[in-house]
N, C-alpha and C positions, 0 to 999 in steps of 0.2 A: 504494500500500500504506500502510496506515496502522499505527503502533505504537500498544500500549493499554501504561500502566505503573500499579500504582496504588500512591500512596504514604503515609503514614501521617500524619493528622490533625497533627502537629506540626510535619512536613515541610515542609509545603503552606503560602507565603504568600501569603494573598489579598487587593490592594490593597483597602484602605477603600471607595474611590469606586464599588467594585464591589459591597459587602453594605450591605441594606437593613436599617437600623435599627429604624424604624416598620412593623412587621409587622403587621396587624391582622386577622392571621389564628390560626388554633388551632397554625399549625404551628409548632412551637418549631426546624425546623432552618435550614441558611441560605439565605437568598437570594441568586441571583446575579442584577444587572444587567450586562447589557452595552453600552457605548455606541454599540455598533455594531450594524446591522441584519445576515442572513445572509439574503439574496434568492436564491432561483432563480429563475432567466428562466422560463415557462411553456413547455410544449411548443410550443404552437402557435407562438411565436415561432422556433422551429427552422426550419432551412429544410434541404431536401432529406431529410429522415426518411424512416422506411417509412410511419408516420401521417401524414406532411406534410397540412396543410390543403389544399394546392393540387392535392394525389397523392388526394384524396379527396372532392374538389369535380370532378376531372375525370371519375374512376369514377362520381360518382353522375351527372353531365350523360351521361356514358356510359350508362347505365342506364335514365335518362327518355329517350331517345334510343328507345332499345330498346322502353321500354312505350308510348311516343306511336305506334312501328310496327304494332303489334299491334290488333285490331279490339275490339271495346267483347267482344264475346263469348270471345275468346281472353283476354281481362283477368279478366273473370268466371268462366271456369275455372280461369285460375292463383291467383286469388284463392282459390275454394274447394281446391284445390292446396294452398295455402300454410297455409292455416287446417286443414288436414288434419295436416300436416308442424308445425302448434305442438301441434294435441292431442297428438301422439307425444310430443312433446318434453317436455310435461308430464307425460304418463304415465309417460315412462322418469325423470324429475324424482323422481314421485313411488316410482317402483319402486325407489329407488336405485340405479337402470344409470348408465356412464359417460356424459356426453354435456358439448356445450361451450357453457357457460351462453351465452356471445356471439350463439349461434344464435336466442337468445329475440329480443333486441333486430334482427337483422340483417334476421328474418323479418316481425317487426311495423312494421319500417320498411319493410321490402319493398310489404307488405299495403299502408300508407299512402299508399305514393307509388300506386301501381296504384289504390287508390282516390280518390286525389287527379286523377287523369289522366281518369278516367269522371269524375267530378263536371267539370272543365274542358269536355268532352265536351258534357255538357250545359246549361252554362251557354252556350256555344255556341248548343246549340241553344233557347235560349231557355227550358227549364225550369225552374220556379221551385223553389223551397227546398223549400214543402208536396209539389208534385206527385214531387219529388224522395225524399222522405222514404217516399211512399206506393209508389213504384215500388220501390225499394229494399226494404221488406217484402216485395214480391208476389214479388221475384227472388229472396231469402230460404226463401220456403215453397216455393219450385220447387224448390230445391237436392235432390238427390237423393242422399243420405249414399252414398259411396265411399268408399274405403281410402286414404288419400293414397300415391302414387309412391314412398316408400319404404317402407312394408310392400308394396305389390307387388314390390317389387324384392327383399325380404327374404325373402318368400314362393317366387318364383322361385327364388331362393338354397337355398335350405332345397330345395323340388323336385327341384332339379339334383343336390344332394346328396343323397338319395336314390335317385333312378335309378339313379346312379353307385354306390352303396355296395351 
């Protein structure tokens, strides 16, 4: 707990060594030097947190774990998946509905790693960067626009309520 007192300008004696006489600034009030620094350790130097670096080096090894399982065609669904699930997120963005901005960042890193995983995939198999580039278009224009998983889900929702009502 901390106390706040504040006390009146004649009260208050502040050592010499601590106000800067050479101001060479417009501001006419005081300056305080301190000869002391006031550090905080960085997070990441923490250990055992809910964010721990180490608590979140192991989820994501978890996670490429999970997408290296998955077949090149189950990636490129959840990839269009996941690209579905950021239009919303911007849409509800722009609607002003509540949503939780972390989802932006969580998703696009999702998208990366999964598209990181395919590109491995086929550096694998030997395909170059151009040819790479060109198949990526042609899987692009195949894409067949759906509803991403939660508007079906919210849709259902909405149904069920309905019937019921």
């Amino acid at each position: 707990m901390m106390n706040l007192s504040i006390a009146s300008p004649s009260s208050v004696a502040i050592p010499a060594k601590f106000l800067s006489s050479t101001s060479k600034s417009s501001f006419n009030g005081l300056q305080i030097r301190f000869p002391f620094s006031c550090r905080v350790p960085p997070k990441a130097a923490c250990t055992g947190g809910r964010n721990s670096p180490v608590v979140m080096m192991a989820k994501r090894e978890e996670e490429l774990k999970d997408i290296r399982a998955k077949t090149t065609e189950e990636i490129n669904e959840e990839v269009v998946d996941l690209k579905g699930e950021l239009l919303m997120l911007r849409l509800q963005k722009s609607a002003r509905n509540e949503f939780k901005s972390s989802e932006f960042r969580r998703m696009r890193k999702r998208i990366a790693r999964m598209l990181t995983v395919k590109r491995e995939r086929e550096i694998e198999e030997g395909v170059g960067k151009r040819l790479s580039r060109k198949l990526d278009r042609k899987w692009k224009k195949s894409i067949v626009v759906r509803p991403p998983p939660s508007l079906k889900k919210l849709r259902e929702e909405e149904e069920a309520a309905e019937k019921s009502a």
